[in-house]
C-alpha positions as CSV (number, residue, x, y, z in Angstrom):
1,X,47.2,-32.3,26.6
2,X,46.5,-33.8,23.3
3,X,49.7,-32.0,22.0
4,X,51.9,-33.2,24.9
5,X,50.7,-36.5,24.1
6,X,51.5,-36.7,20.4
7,X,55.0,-34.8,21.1
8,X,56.0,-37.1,23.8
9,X,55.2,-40.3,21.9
10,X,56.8,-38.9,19.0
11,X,60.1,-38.3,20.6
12,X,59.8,-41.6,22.0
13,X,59.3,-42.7,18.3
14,X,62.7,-40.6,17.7
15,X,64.5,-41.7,20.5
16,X,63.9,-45.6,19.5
17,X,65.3,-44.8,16.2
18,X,67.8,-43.0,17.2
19,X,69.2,-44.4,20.2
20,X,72.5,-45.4,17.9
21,X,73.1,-41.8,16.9
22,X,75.0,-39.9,19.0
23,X,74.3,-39.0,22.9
24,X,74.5,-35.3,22.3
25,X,70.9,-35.9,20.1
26,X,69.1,-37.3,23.1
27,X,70.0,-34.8,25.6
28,X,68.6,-32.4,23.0
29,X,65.5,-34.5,22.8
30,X,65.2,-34.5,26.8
31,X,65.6,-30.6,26.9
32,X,62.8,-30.3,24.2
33,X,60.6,-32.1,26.2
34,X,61.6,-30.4,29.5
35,X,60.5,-27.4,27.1
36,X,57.2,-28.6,26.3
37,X,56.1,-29.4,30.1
38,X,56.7,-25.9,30.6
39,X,54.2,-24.7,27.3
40,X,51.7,-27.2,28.7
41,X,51.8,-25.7,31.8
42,X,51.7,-22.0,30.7
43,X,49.5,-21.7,27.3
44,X,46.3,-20.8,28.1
45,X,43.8,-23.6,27.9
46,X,40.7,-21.6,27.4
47,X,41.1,-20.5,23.8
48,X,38.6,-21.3,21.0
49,X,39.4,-25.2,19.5
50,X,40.6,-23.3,16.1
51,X,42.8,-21.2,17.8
52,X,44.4,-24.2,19.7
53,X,44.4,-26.5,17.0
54,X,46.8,-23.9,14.7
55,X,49.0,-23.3,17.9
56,X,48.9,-26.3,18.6
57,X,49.9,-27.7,14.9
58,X,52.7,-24.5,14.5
59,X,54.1,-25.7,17.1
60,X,54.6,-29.5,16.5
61,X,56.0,-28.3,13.0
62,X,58.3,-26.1,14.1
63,X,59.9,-28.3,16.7
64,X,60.1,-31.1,14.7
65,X,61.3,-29.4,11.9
66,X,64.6,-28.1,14.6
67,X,64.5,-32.0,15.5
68,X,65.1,-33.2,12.0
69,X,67.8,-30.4,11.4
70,X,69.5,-31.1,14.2
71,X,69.9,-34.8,13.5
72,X,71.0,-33.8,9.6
73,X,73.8,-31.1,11.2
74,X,75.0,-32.3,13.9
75,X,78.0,-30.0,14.3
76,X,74.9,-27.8,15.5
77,X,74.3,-29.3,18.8
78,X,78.5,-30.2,20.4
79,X,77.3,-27.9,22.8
80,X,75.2,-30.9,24.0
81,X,78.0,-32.3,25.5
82,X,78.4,-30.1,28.1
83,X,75.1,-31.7,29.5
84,X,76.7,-35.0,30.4
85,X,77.4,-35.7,34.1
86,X,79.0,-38.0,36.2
87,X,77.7,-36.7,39.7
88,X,75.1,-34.8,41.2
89,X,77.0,-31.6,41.4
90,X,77.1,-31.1,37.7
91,X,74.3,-28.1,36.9
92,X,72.6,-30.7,34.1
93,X,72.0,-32.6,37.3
94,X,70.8,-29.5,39.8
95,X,68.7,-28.6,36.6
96,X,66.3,-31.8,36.0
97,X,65.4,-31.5,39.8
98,X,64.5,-28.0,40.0
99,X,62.7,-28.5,36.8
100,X,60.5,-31.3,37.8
101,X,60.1,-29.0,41.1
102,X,59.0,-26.2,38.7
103,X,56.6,-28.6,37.3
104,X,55.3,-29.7,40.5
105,X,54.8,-26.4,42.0
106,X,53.1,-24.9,38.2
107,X,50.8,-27.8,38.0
108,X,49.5,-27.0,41.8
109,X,49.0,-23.3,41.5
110,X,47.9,-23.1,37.5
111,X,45.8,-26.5,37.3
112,X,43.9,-26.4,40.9
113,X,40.8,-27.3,39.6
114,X,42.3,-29.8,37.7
115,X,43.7,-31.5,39.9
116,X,44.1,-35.0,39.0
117,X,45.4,-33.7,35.5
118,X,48.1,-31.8,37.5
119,X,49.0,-35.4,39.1
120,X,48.9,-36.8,35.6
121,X,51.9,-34.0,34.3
122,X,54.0,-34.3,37.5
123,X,53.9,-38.2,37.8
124,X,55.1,-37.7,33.7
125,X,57.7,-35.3,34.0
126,X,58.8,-37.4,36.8
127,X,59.8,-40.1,34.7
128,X,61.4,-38.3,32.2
129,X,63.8,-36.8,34.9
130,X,64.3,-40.4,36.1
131,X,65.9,-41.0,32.6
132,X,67.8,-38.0,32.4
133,X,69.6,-39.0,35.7
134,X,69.5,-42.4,34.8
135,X,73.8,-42.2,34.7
136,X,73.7,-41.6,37.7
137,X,71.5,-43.7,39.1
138,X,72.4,-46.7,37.4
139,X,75.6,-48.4,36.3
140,X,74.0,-50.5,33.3
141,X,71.3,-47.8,32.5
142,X,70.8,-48.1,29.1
143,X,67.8,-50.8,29.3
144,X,66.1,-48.7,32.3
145,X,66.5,-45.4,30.4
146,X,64.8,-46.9,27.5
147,X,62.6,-48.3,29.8
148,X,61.4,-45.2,31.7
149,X,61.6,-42.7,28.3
150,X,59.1,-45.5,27.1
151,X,56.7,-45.5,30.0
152,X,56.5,-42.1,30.6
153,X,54.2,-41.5,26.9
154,X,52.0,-44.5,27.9
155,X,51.3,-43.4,31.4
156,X,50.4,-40.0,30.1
157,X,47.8,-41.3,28.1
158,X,46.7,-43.2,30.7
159,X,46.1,-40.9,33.2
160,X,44.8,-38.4,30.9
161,X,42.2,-41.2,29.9
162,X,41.3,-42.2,34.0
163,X,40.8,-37.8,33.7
164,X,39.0,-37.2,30.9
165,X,36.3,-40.7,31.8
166,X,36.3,-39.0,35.8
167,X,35.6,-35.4,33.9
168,X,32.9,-37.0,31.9
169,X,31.2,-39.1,34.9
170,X,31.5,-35.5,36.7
171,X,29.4,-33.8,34.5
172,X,26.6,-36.1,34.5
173,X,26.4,-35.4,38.3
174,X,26.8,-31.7,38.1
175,X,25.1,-28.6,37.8
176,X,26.2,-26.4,35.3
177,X,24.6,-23.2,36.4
178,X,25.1,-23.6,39.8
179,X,28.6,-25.7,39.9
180,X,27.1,-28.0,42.4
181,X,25.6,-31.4,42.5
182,X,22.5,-31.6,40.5
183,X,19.0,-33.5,41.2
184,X,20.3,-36.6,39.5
185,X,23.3,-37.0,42.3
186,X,21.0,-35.6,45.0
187,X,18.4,-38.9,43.8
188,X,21.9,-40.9,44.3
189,X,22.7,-40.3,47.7
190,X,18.9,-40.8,48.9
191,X,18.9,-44.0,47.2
192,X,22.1,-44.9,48.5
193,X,21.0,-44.2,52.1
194,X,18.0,-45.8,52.0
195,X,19.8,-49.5,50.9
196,X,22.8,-49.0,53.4
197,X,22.2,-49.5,56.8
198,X,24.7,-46.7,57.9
199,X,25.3,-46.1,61.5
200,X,23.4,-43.0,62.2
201,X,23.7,-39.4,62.6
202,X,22.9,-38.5,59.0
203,X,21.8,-34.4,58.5
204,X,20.0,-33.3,55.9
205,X,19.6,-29.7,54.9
206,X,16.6,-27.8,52.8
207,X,17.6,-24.4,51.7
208,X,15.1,-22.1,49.5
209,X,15.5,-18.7,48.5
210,X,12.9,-16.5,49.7
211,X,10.9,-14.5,47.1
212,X,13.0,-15.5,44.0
213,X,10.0,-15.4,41.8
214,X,9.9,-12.0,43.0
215,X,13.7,-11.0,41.9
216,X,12.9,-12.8,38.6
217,X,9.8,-10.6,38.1
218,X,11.7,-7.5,39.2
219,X,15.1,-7.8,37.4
220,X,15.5,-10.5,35.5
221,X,16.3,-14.0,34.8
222,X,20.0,-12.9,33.9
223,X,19.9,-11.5,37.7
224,X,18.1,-14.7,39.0
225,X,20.3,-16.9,37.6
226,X,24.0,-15.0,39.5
227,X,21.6,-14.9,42.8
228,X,21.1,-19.0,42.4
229,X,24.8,-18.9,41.7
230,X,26.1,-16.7,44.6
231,X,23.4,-18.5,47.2
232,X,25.2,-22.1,45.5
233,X,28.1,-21.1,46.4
234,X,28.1,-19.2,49.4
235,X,26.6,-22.8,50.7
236,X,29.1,-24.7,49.2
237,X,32.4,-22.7,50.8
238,X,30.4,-22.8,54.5
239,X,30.1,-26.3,54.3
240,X,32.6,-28.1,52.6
241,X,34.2,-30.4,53.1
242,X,31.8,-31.2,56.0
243,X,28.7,-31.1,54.0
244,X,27.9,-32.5,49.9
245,X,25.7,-29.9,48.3
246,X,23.2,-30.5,46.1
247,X,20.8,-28.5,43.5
248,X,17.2,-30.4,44.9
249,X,15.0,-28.2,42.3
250,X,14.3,-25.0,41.3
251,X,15.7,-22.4,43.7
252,X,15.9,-25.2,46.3
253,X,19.5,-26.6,47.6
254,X,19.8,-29.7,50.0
255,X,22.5,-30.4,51.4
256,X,24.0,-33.9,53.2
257,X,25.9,-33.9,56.2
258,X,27.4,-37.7,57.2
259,X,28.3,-38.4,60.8
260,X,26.5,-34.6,62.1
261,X,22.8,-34.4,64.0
262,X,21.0,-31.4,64.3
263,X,22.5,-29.4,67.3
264,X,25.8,-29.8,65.3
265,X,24.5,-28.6,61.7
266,X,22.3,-25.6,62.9
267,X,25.4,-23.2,64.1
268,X,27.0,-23.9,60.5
269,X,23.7,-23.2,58.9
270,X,22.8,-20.0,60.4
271,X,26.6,-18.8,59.3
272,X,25.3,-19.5,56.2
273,X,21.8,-17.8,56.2
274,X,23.9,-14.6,57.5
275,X,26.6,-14.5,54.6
276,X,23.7,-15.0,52.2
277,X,22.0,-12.6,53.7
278,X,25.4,-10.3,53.7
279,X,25.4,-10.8,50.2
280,X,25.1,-8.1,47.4
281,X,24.4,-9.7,43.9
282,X,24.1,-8.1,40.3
283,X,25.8,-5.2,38.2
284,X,25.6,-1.4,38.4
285,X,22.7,-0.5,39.8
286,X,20.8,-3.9,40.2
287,X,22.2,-4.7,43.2
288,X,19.9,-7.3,44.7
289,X,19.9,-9.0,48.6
290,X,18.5,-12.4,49.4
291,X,17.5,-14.4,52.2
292,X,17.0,-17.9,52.8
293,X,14.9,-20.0,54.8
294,X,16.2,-23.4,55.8
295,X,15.1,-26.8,57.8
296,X,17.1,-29.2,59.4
297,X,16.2,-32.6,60.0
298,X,18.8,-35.8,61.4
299,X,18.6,-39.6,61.1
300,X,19.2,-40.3,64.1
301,X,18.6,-44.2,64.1
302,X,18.6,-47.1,62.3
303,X,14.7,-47.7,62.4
304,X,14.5,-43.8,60.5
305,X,14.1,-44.0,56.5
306,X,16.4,-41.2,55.4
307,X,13.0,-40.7,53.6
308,X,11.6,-40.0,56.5
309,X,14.9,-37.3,57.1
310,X,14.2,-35.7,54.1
311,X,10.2,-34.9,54.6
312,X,11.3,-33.8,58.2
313,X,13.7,-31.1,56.8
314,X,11.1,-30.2,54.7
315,X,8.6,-29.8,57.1
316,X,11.3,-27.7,58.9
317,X,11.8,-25.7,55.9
318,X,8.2,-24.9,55.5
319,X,8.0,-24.1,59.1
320,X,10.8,-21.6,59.0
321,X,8.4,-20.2,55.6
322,X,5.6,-19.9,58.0
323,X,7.1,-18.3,60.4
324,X,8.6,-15.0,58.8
325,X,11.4,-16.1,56.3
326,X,15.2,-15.7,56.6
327,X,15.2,-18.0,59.6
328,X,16.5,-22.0,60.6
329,X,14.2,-24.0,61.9
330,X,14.3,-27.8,62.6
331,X,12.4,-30.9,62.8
332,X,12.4,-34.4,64.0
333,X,11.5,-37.5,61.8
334,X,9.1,-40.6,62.6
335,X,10.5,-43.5,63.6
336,X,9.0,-46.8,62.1
């Protein structure tokens, strides 16, 4: 992204100076950036930051270098020409809207968990064909083509900003092991709940995984560490988007459900205890099963602290310990 930045402001940089040479340059210029939306979109991303940063330079150099040739020969680029239109049937036309399509339709199925950056690329590449059409779409177009070709590098770096500051605030609030919330955001919502007076039901959710000092005695903290995952995440697909979850401590998962009570929560919580139950975890020949035990507790009116929620599903939790593991059980809170 840093590359697409520094290449898009540069041909900005070009295109300013420029903009007297003639046309056939620009429409150059646009296909080169049309060009590097598409490397964007298809270079890998998870390479090592030497690796990237020599790609990344060899290719600045090299396309700048056929920039600066171009503009010193221009006999080199008549074919150029061809890429003017006057109406929407031209193929020039036909081929900046299936383009940004392309880009639209890349940045959904190769950036999905990225998605606001995937926003960030489309919204840019959107602008870009705005310019490119501009002839078309405006009589007097010169001042909005400069106009849009000039916008489109600063909203990049904009957005890419807003993404990298949501990416950091992200990670402060997330588990890296277990690619769920961590304590810190679980402490969040508690306190949240406890200074708004939200209408009630509220569910909370204890899950612990039963024995896993056991499985890290027997095979492993390597092994323990992909059962926390699996159980993490197994938890997370049954319950989202319903549910937030949340890494409460050790091998302990909580999870929040707004607007459900307890008869609504337990049917979605015993799906889960059976896939984790289901589940075969580990290499070779360390496969390893787990169970879970789990309470369920409800604020079920005002006068309830969600404090008060949270000991309840405990209590649950311990009950369901008591009573032979691998079970849901549920428990109702004090009212003040």
């Amino acid at each position: 992204m840093g590359y697409l930045t520094g290449l898009t402001g540069t041909c900005f940089l070009v295109y300013s100076l420029f903009l007297k040479k003639p046309a056939p340059y620009i429409r150059v210029l646009y296909l080169l950036i049309f060009l590097n939306f598409i490397l964007v979109l298809i270079l890998p991303s998870y390479t090592k930051y030497r690796s990237t940063r020599r790609v990344t330079l060899a290719i600045i150099v090299v396309e700048l270098g056929a920039a600066v040739s171009l503009y010193l020969m221009p006999h080199l680029i008549r074919w150029a020409s061809s890429l003017f239109f006057n109406n929407f049937y031209h193929f020039g036309a036909w081929g900046s809207i299936l383009w940004i399509g392309f880009v639209v339709l890349a940045s959904t199925a190769l950036l999905g968990d990225e998605f606001h950056l995937g926003g960030v690329i489309s919204g840019c590449a959107l602008f870009y064909v705005s310019a490119w059409l501009s002839p078309l779409l405006m009589s007097k177009n010169g001042g909005v083509e400069l106009a849009l070709f000039t916008f489109a590098p600063v909203y990049l770096v904009c957005g890419i900003l807003i993404h990298w500051f949501s990416r950091m605030d992200h990670r402060v609030a997330y588990d890296p092991l277990l690619h769920v919330y961590n304590r810190h955001y679980c402490g969040r919502i508690i306190e949240e709940q406890s200074n708004i007076n939200t209408a009630p039901p509220f569910g909370v959710v204890m899950i612990d995984i039963d024995h896993f000092k056991s499985i890290n005695d027997t095979h492993g903290h390597q092994v323990g560490d992909q059962v926390l995952f699996h159980v993490a995440q197994t938890i997370q697909r049954e319950v989202i988007p319903e549910g937030i979850v949340c890494r409460y401590g050790g091998e302990e998962i909580a999870v929040f459900f707004p607007r459900k009570h307890t008869k609504r929560i337990v049917p979605i919580i015993e799906k889960v205890r059976t896939e984790i139950e289901n589940l075969r975890i580990g290499d070779g020949r360390k496969k390893v099963t787990v169970t879970v035990s789990c309470g369920i507790s409800h604020r079920g009116s005002p006068s309830q602290s969600i404090y008060d929620v949270v000991a309840a599903a405990d209590r649950a939790l311990y009950n369901a310990k008591n009573s032979g593991r691998n079970r849901v059980k549920t428990w109702s809170p004090r009212s003040r």
